[in-house]
N, C-alpha and C positions, 0 to 999 in steps of 0.2 A: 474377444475383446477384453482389453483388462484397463484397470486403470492407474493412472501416473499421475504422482502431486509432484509439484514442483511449488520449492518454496520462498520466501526473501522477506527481507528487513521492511520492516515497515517505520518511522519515524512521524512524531507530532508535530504540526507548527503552528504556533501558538500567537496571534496577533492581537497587541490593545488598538482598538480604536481612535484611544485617545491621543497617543503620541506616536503610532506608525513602531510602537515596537513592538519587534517579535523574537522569539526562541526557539528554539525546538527541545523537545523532549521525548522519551519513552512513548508510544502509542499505546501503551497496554492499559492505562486509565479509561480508555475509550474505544474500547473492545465493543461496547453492548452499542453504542450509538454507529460504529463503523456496521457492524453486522447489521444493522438496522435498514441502512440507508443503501449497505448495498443489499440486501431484501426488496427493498422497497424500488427503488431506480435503477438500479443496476444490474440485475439479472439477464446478461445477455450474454450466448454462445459465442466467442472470441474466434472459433475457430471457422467461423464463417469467412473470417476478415484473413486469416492465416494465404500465405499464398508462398509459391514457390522462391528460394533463398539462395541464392547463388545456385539457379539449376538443383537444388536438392529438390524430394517427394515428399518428406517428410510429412508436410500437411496431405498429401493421399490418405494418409492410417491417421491423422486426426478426424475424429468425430464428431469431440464437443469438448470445451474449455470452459469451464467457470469460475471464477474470480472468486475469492470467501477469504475469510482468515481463521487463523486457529492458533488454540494455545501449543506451547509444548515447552516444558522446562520451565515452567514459571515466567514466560515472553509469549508476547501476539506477533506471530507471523503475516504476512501474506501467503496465498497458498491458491494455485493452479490447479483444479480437482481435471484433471484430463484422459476421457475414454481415447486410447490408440489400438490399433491392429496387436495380433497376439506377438506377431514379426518383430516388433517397437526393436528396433537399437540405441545402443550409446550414442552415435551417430544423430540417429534423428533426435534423440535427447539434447543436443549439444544444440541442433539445429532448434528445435523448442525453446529453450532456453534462451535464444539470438532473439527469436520472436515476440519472446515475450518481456525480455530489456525494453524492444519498442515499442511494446502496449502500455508496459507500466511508464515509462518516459515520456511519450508523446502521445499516445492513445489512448485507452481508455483510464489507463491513471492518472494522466494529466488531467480528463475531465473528473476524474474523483479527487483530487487533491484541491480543486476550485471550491469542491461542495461543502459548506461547513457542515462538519460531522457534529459537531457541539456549544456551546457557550456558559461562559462563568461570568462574575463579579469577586472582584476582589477588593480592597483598600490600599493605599500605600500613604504611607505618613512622610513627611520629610519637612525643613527646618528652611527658612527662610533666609535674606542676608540679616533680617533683624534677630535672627532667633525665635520668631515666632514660629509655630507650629502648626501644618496645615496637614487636612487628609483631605483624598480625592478616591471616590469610585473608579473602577476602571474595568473595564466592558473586553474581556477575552472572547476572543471563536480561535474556534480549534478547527485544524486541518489537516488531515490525512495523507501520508504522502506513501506509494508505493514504491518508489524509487527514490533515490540520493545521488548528489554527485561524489561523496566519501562514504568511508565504510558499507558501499550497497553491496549485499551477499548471493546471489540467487541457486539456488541448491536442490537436487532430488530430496528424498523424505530418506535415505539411506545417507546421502552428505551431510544431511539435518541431524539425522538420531544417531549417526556413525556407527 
């Protein structure tokens, strides 16, 4: 048995309360609260759920799947720590990787992208039509997203480090 990461982009999205707006940004601010929560909730074997993919076996020689993130280059990944057969091909790699687009999109990243990873306060000042000047509190939760529908990467730990 050896083991295979497989890696991918992870992105922030960032919602006020107060006015329904949101952004996204970098998720590397929120390394310690993601690792946290998925410690805490989320620790579960993916490859239980894995099942056959257009007729491939690929899940046969999977094990176990664990979901985590990691740094690498100064960025927070997502990262696939995955036990396969010593057998493992490119093939069933590719097939892996099909797999795991739809955990992180619809399965179990979808329910992690729900969970708020974090929250802030911040201020914004802004100017009235009189010119008078008002500031307001504004209440941020962060969320975690293991997939994108632009820029999404998903990569072996050799595509990653080249």
């Amino acid at each position: 048995m050896k083991t295979l990461k497989i890696y991918n982009t992870l992105i922030a999205r960032l919602e006020c309360e107060y006015d329904s707006y949101s952004y996204t940004e970098s998720a590397d601010s929120y390394a310690d609260a993601l690792l946290e929560l998925i410690e805490r909730d989320y620790d579960i074997d993916l490859a239980e759920y894995a099942d056959s993919y257009h007729g491939s076996s690929y899940y046969k020689k999977v094990h176990e799947i664990r979901i985590s993130a990691e740094w690498y280059n100064g960025h927070l990944y997502g990262v696939a720590n995955c036990k396969v057969d010593d057998d493992w091909t490119d093939t069933d790699t590719e097939e892996l990787k099909s797999y795991l687009i739809g955990q992180h999109a619809d399965g179990l990243g979808e329910s992690l992208e729900q969970r708020e990873v974090d929250e802030f306060e911040d201020s914004d000042t802004y100017y009235d039509d009189d010119g008078e000047i008002y500031e307001e509190t504004l209440h941020w939760k962060v969320y975690i997203s293991f997939w994108q529908d632009k820029n999404f990467r998903i990569m072996t730990e050799e595509e990653l480090k080249g």
